[in-house]
N, C-alpha and C positions, 0 to 999 in steps of 0.2 A: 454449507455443503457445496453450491456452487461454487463458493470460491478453492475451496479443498478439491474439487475436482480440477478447478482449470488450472489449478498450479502442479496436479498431480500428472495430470496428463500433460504438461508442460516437460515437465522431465521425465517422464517416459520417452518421450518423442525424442528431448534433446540425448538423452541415455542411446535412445537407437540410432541417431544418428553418429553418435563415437564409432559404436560398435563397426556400423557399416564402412567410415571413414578407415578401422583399424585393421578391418578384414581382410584378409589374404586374398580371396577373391578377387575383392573389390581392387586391392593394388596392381591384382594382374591386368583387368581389363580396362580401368580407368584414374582418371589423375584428378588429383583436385585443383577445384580453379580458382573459389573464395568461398569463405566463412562469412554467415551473415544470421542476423536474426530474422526469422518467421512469425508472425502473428497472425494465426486462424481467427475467424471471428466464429463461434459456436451458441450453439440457445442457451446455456447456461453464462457466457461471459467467450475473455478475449485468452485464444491460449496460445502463450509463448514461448516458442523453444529454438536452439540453435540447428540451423539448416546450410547445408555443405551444400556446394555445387559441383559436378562432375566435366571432365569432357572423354568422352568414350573413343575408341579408336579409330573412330571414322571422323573426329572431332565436333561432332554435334553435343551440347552442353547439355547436360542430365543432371534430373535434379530429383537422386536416388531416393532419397528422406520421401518425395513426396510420391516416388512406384512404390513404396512402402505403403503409404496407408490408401495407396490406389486414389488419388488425389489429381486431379487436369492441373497441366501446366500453368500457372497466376492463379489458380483460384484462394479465393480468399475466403471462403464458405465452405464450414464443414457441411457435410449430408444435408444431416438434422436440422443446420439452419437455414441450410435452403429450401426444405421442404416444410419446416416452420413459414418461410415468406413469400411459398406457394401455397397453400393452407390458409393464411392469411387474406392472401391477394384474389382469388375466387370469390371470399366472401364479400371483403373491405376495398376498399382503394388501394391504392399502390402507395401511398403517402402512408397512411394506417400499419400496413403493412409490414414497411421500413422502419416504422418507429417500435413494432414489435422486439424486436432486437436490442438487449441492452449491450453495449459496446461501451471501451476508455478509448478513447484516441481513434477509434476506428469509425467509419463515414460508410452507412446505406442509406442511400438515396432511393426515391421512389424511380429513379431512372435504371439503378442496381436491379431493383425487383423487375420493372417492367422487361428488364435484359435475359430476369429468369424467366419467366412467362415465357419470351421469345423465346427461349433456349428448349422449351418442352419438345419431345422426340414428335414430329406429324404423324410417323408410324409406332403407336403404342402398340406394343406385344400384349399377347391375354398375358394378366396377373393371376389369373385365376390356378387352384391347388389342381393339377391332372387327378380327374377322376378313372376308378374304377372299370365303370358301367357309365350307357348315356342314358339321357333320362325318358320314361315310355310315357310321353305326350300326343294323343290324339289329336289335339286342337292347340294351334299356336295362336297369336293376336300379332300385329304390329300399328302402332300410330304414330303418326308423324304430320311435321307441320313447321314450319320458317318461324325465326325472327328478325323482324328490319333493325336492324343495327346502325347509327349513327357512322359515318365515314368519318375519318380526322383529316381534313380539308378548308382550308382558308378559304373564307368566301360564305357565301349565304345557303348556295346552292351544294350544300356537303353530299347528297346522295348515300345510299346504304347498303350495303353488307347484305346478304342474305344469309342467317345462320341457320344451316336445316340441322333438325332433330329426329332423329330414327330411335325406336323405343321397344323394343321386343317382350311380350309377357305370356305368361300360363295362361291368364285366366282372371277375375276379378272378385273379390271376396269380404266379405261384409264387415265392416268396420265397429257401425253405430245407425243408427237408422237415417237413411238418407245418404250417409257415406263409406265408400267401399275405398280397396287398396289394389292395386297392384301384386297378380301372383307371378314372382322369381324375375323382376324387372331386370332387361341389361338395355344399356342406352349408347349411341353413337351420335356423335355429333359434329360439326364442323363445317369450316364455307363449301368443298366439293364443288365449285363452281364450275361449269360448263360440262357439256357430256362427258367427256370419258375420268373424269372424277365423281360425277354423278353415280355412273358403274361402277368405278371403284368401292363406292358407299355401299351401294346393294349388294355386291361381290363381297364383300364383306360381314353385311348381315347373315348373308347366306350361307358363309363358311361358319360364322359361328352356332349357326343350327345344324347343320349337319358335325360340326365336333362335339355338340354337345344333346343332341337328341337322337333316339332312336329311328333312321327313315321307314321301318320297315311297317313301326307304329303308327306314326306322325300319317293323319290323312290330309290336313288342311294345313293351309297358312293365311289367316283371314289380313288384308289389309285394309284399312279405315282409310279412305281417300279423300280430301277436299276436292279433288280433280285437279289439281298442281300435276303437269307433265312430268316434273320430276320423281312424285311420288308412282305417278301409273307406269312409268318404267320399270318399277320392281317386278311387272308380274314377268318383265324377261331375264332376268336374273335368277330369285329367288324360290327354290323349287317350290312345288306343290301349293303354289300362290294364288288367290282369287282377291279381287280389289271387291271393296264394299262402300258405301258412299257414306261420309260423315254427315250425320241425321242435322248436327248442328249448322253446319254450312248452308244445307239444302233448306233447313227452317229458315235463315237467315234472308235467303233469294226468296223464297217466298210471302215472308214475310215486308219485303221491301214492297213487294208488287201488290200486295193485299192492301197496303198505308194509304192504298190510292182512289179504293172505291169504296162506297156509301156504306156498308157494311162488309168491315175485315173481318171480322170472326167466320160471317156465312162464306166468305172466299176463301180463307183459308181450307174449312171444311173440303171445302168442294176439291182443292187441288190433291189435299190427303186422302179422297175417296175416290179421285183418281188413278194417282198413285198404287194405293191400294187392290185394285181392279187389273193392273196393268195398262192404260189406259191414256195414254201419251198424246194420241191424237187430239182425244177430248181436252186435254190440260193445255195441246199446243190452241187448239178454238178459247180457250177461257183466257188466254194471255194477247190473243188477238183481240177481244171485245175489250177487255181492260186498255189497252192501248188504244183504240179508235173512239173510245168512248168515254176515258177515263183524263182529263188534263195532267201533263205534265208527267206519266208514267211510261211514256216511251223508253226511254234506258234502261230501267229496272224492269220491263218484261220482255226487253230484249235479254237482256243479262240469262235473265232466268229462262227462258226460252235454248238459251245458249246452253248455258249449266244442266237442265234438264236434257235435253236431247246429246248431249255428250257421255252422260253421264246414266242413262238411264237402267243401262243393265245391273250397273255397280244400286242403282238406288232402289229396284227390287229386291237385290240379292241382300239385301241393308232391312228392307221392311219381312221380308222372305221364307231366311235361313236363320231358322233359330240357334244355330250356333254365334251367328255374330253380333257382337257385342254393342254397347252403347261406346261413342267417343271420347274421350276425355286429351285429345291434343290439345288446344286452347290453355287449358292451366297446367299441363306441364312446359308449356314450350313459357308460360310467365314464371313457374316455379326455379324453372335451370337454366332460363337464358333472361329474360327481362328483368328480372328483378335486378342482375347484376349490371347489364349490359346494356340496356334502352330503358327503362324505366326512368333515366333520371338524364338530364343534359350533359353527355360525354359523347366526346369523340372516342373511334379506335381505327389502329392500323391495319392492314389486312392480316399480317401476322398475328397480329393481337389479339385479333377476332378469333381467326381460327384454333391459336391454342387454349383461348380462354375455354372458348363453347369444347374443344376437348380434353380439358383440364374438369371443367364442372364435371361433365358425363362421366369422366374416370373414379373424382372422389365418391358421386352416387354408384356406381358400380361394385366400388372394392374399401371405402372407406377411406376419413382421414389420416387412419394410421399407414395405410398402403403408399401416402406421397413419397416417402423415403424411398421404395422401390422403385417408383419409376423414374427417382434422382438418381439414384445411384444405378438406372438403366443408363442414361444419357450419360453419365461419364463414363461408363464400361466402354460406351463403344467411342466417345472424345479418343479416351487413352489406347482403344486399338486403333482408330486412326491415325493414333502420332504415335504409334508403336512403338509403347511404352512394355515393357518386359517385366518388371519387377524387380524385387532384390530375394528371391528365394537362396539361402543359403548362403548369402554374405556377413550373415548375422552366426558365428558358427557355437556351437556347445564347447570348446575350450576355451570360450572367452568370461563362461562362468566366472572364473579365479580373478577376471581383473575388475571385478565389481567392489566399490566401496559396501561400507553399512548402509550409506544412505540412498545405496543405488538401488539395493535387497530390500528396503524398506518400499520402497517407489513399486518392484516388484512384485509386494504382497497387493498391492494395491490393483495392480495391472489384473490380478487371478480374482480380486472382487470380485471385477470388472467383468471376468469371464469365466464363468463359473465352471464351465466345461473344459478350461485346460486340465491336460493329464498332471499331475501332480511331478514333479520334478523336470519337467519340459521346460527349460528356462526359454528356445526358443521359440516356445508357443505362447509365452507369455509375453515374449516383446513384441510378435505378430498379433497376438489378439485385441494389440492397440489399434490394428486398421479395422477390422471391426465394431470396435469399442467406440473409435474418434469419431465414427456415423452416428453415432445415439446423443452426443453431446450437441 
């Protein structure tokens, strides 16, 4: 079957390129410059057909065959296969990836893939279907949290990426005893480094609650804080936003400062009954005696001294308000960013970084079958930047009569293909190839 397709769509292609070469249209506004062969590399195989070259009146070379199937100028990958070795390359290496592809005579390199990677739009449009109605949610969530990312850097000293993760949900909901899921998860991710990318991040979360929730409902927007500046920034962005303290962070400081004196458990107590009480002062005197008293705990209650009093409204409002939820940043931020990206000894680029961690967040949001959309977003807009126009109507309906048997036959194939041509449309059937050539 794949081989019956790529030769099928081989002469479809080379069939449309006569047509447009013989087309009245076409003579009027362009001359031909040479005939050559084309071979697309596609997920089922290599498919080859004859490809004309144009030069249009202002003498810029056009290469109509490929405004036909809405195609960027060189490229050598259909849709389907580059969103096959984006698909791939999220989960695998970039070498893995490349070798996904079976190709005769044709060469992907894990250098190819990593060019598609780079090539991912920075501004991803929502994919998502326009709804209706927005949705009537009283209470939002949001958790977030970095991962240090490997620099690709000669030398010892390679330094790291920061890839932050923003996570927006309903709610949390029972899975199996012990573990719960995520209710109507959407995620955002990417380097956003320095302030006014930082806003952009938030500016963005923020519009997608207000296009897709009720404000009139919506009372809260809880935020799960480490105390990262970056994340307390959202409460000036993000309507209706209160910062909450992530329980796990705040265990973490206290527990470092407990390791120090003769019994942890009874100090631990004492700083969670503090807490508890609202009682800050007290807990700032229990970090002082630990320190004075305690060898070698000087940092770690300064630390926590720090974190504590920074942070204390967020860690009432965390023990407090029974709407806000337990944390779970730490294993998402390993589940969508480390497992692929630091978990194992790799460098990356800065470009790298950033399409990758928004490449993962997009497959989680809309699914592996959704990559084809957001490929064929990025050449929508390649092909209006190099304002490419199309061939609508160079392919005309009296050119029916100059079709062989074997042309008609090529035909029935092309209506398979696309099962919604209107039935004697011959020129919806040569068009339905630009469609069609995405799925292969």
């Amino acid at each position: 079957m794949d081989k019956t397709a790529e030769t099928q769509v081989g002469l479809v292609l080379t069939n449309a390129d006569t047509l447009i070469r013989e087309s009245g249209k076409r003579k009027g506004s362009y001359t031909v410059q040479r005939k050559r062969e084309r071979t697309l590399i596609s997920s089922v195989g290599d498919v080859t057909f004859t490809h004309t070259l144009y030069q249009d009146q202002e003498g810029r070379i056009r290469c109509l065959p490929d405004e036909l199937i809405r195609l960027p100028d060189r490229e050598r990958l259909t849709a389907a296969a580059e969103a096959k070795l984006l698909s791939e390359a999220e989960a695998h290496s970039y070498q893995h990836a490349a070798e996904s592809l079976r190709t005769k005579g044709q060469t992907v390199t894990k250098t190819t893939v990593m060019n598609k990677v780079h090539a991912v739009e920075k501004e991803i449009p929502g994919m998502e279907a326009p709804t209706s109605e927005k949705k009537a949610c009283e209470y939002l969530y949001i958790e977030a949290d970095e991962d240090h990312i490997h620099r690709q850097k000669e030398g010892k000293e390679q330094g790291c990426f920061i890839g932050k993760l923003v996570y927006l949900f309903e709610g949390k909901e029972d899975v199996c005893k012990g573990r719960r899921k995520l209710i109507s998860p959407f995620y955002f991710g990417g380097l956003y480094a320095g302030t006014e990318q930082n806003a952009a991040l938030w500016e963005e979360v923020d519009a997608y609650i207000r296009r897709h929730y009720d404000e009139d409902v919506l009372k809260c927007v809880y935020i799960n804080s480490d105390g990262a500046g970056w994340i307390r920034a959202a409460e000036n962005y993000v309507g209706k936003s209160k910062l909450a303290a992530d329980r796990f962070h705040l265990m973490k400081y206290i527990n470092r400062v407990a390791r120090y004196t003769p019994d942890e458990n009874k100090t631990k107590g004492r700083f969670y009954r503090y807490i508890y009480k609202d009682q800050l002062l007290a807990a700032k005197k229990l970090l002082t005696r630990i320190k004075n008293h305690c060898e070698g705990s000087g940092r770690a209650a300064e630390e926590c001294r720090t974190y504590l009093t920074g942070n204390w409204e967020y860690i009432q409002r965390a023990f407090h308000d029974k709407h806000v939820l337990g944390c779970s940043a730490e294993g998402h931020v390993s589940s969508v960013y480390s497992e692929r990206m630091s978990s194992r000894p790799m460098g990356w680029s800065e470009t790298g970084t950033d399409r990758m961690c928004r490449l993962r967040c997009y497959i989680r949001n809309y699914g592996r079958e959704k990559v084809i959309d957001l490929v064929n977003y990025r050449r929508e807009q390649e092909l209006m930047a190099a304002g490419a126009t199309g061939t609508e109507g160079m392919i005309e309906e009296p050119q029916r009569k100059q079709y062989t048997a074997a042309q008609r036959e090529v035909m029935k194939y092309a209506e398979v293909l696309h099962g919604s041509i209107a039935e004697g449309s011959t020129v919806r059937k040569i068009l339905a190839i630009r469609e069609q050539i995405g799925n292969l």
